[in-house]
C-alpha positions as CSV (number, residue, x, y, z in Angstrom):
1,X,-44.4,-5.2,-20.7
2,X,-42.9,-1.8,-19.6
3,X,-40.0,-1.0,-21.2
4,X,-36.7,-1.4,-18.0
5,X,-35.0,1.9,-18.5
6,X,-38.3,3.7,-18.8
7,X,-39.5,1.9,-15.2
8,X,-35.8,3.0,-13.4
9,X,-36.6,6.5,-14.6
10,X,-39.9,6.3,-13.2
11,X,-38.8,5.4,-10.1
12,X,-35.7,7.7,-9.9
13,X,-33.0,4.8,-9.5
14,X,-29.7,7.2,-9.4
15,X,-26.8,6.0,-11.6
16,X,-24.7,4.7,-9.2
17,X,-27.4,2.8,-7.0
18,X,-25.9,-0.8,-7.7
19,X,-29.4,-1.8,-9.8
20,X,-29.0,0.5,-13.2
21,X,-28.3,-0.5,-16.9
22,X,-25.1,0.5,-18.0
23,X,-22.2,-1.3,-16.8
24,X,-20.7,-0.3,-13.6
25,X,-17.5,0.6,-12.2
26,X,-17.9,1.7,-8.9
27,X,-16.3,4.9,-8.0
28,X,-14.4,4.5,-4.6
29,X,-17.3,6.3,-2.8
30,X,-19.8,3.6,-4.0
31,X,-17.5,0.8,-3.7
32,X,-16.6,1.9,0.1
33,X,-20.0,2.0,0.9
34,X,-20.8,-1.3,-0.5
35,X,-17.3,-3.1,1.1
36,X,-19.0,-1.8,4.3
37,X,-22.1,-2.9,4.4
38,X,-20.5,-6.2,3.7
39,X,-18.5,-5.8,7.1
40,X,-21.6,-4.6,8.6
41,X,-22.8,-8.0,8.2
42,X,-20.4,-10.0,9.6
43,X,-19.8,-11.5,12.9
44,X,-16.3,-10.8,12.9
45,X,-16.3,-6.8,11.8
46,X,-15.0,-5.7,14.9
47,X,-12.2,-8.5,15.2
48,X,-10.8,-8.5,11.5
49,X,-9.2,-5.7,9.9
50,X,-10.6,-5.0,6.6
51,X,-8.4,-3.9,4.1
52,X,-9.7,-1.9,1.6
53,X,-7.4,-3.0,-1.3
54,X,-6.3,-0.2,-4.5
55,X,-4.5,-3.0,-6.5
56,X,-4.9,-7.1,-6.7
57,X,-1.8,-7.3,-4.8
58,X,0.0,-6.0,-1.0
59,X,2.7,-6.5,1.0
60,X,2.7,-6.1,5.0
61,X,6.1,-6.1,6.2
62,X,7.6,-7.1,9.4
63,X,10.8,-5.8,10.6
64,X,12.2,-7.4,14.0
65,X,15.6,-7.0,15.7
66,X,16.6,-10.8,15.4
67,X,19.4,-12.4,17.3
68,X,21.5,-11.1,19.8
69,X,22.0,-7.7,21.6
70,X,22.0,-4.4,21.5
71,X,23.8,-3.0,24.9
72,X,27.3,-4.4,25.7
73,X,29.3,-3.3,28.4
74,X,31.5,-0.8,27.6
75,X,34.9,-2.3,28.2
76,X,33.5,-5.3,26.0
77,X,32.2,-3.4,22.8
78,X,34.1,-3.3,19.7
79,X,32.8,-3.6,16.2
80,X,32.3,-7.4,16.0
81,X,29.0,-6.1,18.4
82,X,27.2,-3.5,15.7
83,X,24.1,-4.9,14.7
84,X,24.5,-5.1,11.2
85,X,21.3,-7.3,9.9
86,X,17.6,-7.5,10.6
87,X,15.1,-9.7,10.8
88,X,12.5,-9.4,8.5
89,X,9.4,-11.5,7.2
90,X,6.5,-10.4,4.3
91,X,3.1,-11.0,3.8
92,X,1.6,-10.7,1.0
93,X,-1.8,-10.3,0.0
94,X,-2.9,-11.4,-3.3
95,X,-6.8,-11.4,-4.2
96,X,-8.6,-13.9,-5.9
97,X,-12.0,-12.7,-8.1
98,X,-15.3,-13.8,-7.5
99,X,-18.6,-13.4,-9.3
100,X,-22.3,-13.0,-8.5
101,X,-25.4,-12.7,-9.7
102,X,-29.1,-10.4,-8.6
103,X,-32.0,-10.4,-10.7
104,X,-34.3,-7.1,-10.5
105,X,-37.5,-8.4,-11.8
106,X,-40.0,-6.0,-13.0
107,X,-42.5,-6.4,-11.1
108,X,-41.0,-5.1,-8.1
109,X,-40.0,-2.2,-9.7
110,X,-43.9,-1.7,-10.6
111,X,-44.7,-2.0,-6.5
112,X,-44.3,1.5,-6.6
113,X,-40.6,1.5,-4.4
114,X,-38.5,4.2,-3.9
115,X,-35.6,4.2,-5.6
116,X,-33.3,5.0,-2.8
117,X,-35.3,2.4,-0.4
118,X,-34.7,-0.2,-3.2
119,X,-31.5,0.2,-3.0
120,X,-30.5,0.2,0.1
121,X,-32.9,-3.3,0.2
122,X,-31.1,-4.4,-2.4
123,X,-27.5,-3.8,-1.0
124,X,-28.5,-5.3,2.4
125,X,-29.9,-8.5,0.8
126,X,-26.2,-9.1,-1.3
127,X,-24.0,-7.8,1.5
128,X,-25.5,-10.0,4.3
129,X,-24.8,-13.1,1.9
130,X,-21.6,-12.1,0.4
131,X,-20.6,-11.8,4.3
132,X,-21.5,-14.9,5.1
133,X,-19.4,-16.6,2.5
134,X,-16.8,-14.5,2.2
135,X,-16.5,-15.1,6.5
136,X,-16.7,-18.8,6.1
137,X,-14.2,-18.8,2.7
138,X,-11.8,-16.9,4.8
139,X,-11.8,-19.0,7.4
140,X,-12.2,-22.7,6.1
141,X,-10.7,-21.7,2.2
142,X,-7.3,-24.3,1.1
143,X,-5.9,-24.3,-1.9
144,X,-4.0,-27.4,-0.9
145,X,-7.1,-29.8,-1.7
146,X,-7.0,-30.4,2.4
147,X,-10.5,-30.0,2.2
148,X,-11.2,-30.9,-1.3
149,X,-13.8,-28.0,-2.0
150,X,-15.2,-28.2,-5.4
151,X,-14.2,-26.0,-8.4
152,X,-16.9,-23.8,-7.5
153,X,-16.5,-23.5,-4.3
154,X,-14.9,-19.8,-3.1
155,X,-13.2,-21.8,-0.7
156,X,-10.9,-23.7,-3.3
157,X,-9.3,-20.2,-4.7
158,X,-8.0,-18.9,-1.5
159,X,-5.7,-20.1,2.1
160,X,-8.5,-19.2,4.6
161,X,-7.4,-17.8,8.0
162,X,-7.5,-22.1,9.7
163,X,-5.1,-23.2,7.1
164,X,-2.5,-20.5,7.7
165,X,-2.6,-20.9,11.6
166,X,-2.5,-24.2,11.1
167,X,0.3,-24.4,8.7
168,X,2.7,-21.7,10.4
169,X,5.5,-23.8,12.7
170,X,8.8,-23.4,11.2
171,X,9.2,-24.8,8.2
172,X,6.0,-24.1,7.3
173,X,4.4,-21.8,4.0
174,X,3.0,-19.5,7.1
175,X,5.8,-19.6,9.7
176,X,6.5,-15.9,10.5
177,X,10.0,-15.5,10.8
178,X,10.3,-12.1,12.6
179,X,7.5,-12.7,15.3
180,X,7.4,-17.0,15.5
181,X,4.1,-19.5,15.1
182,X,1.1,-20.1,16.2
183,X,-0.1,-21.4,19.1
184,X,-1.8,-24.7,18.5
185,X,-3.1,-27.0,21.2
186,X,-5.1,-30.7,20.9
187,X,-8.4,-30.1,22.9
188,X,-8.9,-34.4,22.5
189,X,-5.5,-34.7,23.9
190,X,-4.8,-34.4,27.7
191,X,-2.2,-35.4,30.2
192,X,-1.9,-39.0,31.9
193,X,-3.6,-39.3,34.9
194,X,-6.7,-40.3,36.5
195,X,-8.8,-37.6,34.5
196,X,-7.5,-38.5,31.1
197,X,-9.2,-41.3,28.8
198,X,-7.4,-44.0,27.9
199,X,-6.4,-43.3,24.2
200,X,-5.8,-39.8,24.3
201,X,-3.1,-39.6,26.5
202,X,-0.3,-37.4,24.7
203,X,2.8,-36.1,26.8
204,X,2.5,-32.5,25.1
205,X,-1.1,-32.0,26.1
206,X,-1.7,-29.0,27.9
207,X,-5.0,-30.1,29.1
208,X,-5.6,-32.0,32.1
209,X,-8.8,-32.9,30.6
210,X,-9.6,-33.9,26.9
211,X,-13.0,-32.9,25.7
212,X,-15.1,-29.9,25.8
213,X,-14.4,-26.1,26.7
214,X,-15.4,-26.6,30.5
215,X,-14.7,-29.8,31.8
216,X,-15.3,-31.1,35.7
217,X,-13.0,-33.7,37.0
218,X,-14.5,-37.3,38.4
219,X,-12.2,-37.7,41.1
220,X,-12.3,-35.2,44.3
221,X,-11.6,-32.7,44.9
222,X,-13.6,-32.6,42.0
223,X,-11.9,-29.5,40.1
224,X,-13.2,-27.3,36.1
225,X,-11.0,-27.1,34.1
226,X,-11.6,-24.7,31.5
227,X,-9.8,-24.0,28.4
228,X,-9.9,-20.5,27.9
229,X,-7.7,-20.1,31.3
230,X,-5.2,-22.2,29.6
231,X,-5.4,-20.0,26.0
232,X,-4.3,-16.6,28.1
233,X,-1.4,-18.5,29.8
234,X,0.1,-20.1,26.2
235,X,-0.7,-16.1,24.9
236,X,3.2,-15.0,24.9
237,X,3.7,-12.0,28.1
238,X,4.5,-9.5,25.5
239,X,1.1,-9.7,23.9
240,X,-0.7,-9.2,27.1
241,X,1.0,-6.3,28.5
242,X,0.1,-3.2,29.1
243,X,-3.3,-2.9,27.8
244,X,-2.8,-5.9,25.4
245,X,-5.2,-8.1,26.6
246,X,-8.1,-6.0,26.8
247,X,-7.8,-6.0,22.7
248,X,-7.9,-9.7,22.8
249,X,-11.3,-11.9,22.3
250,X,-12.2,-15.7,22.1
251,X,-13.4,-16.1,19.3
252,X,-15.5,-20.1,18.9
253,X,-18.9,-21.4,17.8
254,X,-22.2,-20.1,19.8
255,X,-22.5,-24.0,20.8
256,X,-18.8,-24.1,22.3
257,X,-20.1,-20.6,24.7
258,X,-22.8,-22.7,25.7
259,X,-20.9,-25.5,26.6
260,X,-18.9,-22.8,28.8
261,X,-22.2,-21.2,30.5
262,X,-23.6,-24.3,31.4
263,X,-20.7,-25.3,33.6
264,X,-21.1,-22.1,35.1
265,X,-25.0,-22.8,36.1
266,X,-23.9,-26.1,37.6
267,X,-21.8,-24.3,39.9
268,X,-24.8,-23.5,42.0
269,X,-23.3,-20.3,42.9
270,X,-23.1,-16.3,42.5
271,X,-21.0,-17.2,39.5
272,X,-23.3,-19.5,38.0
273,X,-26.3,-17.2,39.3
274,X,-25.3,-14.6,37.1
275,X,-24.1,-17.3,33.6
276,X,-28.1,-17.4,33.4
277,X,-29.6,-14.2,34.5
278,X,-26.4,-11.6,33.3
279,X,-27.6,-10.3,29.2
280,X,-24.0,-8.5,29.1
281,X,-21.3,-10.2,26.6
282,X,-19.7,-13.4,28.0
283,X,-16.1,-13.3,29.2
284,X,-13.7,-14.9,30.5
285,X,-10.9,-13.1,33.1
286,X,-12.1,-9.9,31.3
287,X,-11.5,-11.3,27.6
288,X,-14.9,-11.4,25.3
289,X,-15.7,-14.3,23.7
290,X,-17.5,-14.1,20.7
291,X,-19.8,-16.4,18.6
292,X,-18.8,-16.5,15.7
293,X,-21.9,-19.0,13.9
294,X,-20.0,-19.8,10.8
295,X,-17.6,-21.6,12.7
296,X,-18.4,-25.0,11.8
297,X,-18.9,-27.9,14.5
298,X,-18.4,-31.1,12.4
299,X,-15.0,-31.0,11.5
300,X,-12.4,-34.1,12.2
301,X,-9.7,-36.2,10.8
302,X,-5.9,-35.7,12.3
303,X,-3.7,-34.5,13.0
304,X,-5.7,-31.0,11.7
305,X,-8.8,-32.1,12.9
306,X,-9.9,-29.7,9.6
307,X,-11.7,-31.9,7.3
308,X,-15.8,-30.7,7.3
309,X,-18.5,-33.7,8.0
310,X,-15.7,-36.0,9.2
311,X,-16.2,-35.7,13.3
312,X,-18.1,-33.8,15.8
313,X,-15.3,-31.0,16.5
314,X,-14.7,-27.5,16.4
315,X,-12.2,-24.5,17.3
316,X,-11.8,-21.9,19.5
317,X,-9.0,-19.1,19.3
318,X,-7.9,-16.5,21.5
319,X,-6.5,-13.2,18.9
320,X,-5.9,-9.6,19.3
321,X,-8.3,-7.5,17.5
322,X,-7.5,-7.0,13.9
323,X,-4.9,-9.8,13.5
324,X,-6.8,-11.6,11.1
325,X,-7.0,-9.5,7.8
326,X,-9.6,-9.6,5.1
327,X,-8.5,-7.4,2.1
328,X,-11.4,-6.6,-0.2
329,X,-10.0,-4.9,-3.8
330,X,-12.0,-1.6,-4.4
331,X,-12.7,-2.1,-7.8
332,X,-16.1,-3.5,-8.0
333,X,-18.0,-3.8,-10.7
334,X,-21.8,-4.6,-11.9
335,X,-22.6,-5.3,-15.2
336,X,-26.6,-5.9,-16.5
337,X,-28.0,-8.1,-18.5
338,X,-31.6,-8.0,-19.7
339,X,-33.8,-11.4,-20.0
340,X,-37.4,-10.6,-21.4
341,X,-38.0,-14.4,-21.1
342,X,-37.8,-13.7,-17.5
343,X,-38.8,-10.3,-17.2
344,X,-36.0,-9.4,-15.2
345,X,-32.7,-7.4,-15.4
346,X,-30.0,-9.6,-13.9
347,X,-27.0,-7.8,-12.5
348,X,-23.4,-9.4,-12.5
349,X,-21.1,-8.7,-9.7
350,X,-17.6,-8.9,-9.9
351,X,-15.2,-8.5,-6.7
352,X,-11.3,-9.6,-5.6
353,X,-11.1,-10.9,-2.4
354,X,-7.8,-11.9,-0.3
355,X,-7.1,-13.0,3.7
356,X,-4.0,-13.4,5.9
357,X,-3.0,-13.0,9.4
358,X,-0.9,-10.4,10.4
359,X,1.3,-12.0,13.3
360,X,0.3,-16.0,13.6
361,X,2.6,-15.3,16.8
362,X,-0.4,-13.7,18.6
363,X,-2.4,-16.8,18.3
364,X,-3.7,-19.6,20.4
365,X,-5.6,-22.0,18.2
366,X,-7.8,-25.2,20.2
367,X,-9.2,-27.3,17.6
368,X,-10.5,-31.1,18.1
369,X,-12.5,-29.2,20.9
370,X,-15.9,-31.3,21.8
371,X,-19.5,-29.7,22.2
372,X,-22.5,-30.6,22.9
373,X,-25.4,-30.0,20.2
């Protein structure tokens, strides 16, 4: 059998290419490159703001005038009026370390592969899963034992971006006390009247029907209602001003679009027409919606409706761009380990990973929302 470092040489593996021997600490170049081709990879890059962390640890902080005013009449202002205290809130990131593991077997080094093209292969196979998990983690992760992940489970180590919606009304570990909570509403929940099923009549509902994203009413005049409308109008004004709502997507499962689409084609009209022919990104009143496939579509159990494989429901959210943060720590590091038993060089990777949400204000959360498979 070759010896390794003479095959790397022969192929002309550079020293920071992610796949040679001596242990690696990636220089922030290297470890840039790789944090983006992780982003690259996920559904979410262009809604999430990635935070490319130097230290295990940061604080956003969010200053806010509070209560009361600032302009008095004249004949009315005296020193009892100065505004004297802010309101402030802090969120802190705080990253929690994971580690991987790649073989490099020999014989794919003896294909006769590049070493730059072996990289870049290399890189794109790890990213692409380390996105996946790290976008699911971030989303589903509790450290609460909600969910009850499993030691080794990513998602057990860190309060993914459901939990801290979901746990940010006053009171809360997430309530934002500068900017206010989250917007949550009860898709399974809906209104009394002729439209809503007995059982899931709720005087707080803001849906006139329970169910699914797009649902058509029984009784004439025969009305759709569909969700999304009713996510822009619980968005607070101040969000959507000004240009604020063209950074704002809907951001659900690919099966909950669907479900949204084909009450379009039932329309049998222009509107519908075009829900089947048009290949441009779906909207809604000009707002993307994105599918997100991670998302997962079997989640149940009140009053969360959070728990994984306990019910047929989902979520849907409606978020500025880059309100959900992922912070990635820039010190990476690879180590090697050589197995002759296996004839393969297996490369450890070691990486800090932490997630928040930068104002839970901005968000309009759905979850117990129906779908059809």
């Amino acid at each position: 059998m070759k010896d390794a470092k003479k095959m790397l040489e022969k192929n002309k593996i550079e020293k920071y290419n992610l796949i040679s021997l001596p242990t690696i600490d990636l220089p922030p170049e290297e470890a840039d490159r790789f944090i983006d081709c992780i982003v690259d990879e996920s559904v979410m890059k262009n809604y999430a703001r990635i935070v490319k962390m130097k230290k295990p640890q940061k604080r956003i902080r969010h200053l806010g005038f509070g209560e009361g005013h600032f302009l008095y009449p004249a004949d009315n202002f005296d020193e009892s009026k100065y505004k004297k205290q802010w309101a402030h809130n802090r969120i802190t990131l705080n990253t929690s370390k994971f580690r991987g593991c790649a073989p490099v077997y020999d014989d794919d080094l003896e294909e006769g592969l590049e070493g730059a093209a072996y990289k870049n292969h290399l890189m794109s196979i790890i990213a692409r899963q380390t996105a996946n998990e790290l976008e699911y983690a971030g989303y589903m992760g509790d450290t609460h034992n909600y969910n009850t992940w499993c030691a080794d489970r990513i998602e057990s180590k860190l309060d993914g971006w459901r939990y801290i919606i979901n746990n940010s009304q006053s009171g809360d570990d997430y309530y934002n006390s500068v900017c206010g909570a989250a917007h949550i509403k009860s898709a399974c929940l809906c209104e009394s009247g002729a439209d809503c099923a007995s059982g899931n009549e709720d005087p707080d509902a803001h849906f006139e029907m329970a169910g699914m994203i797009a649902e058509q009413s029984v009784n004439a005049p025969y009305n759709l209602e569909i969700k999304y409308g009713q996510m822009l109008k619980n968005m607070p004004s101040k969000y959507k001003a000004n240009t604020g709502l063209k950074n704002m997507v809907f951001l659900n499962s690919d099966l909950v679009t669907q479900d949204y689409l084909m009450a379009l084609e039932n329309r049998g009209t222009n509107l519908g027409d075009r829900a089947i022919t048009d290949g441009d990104v779906t909207r809604y009143h000009k707002v993307p919606i994105i599918d997100v496939p991670l998302m997962p579509t079997a989640l149940g159990t009140a009053p969360d409706y959070g728990i994984v494989g306990a019910g047929a429901y989902t979520d849907a959210m409606l978020i500025p761009k880059n309100n959900l943060i992922m912070g990635i720590q820039k010190e990476i590091k690879i180590e090697p380990q050589r197995s002759a038993a296996d004839e393969c060089t297996y490369y450890f990777y070691t990486m800090k990973i932490a997630v928040g949400v930068e104002n839970v204000n901005a968000v309009v959360f759905v979850k117990c929302l129906e779908h059809k498979c």
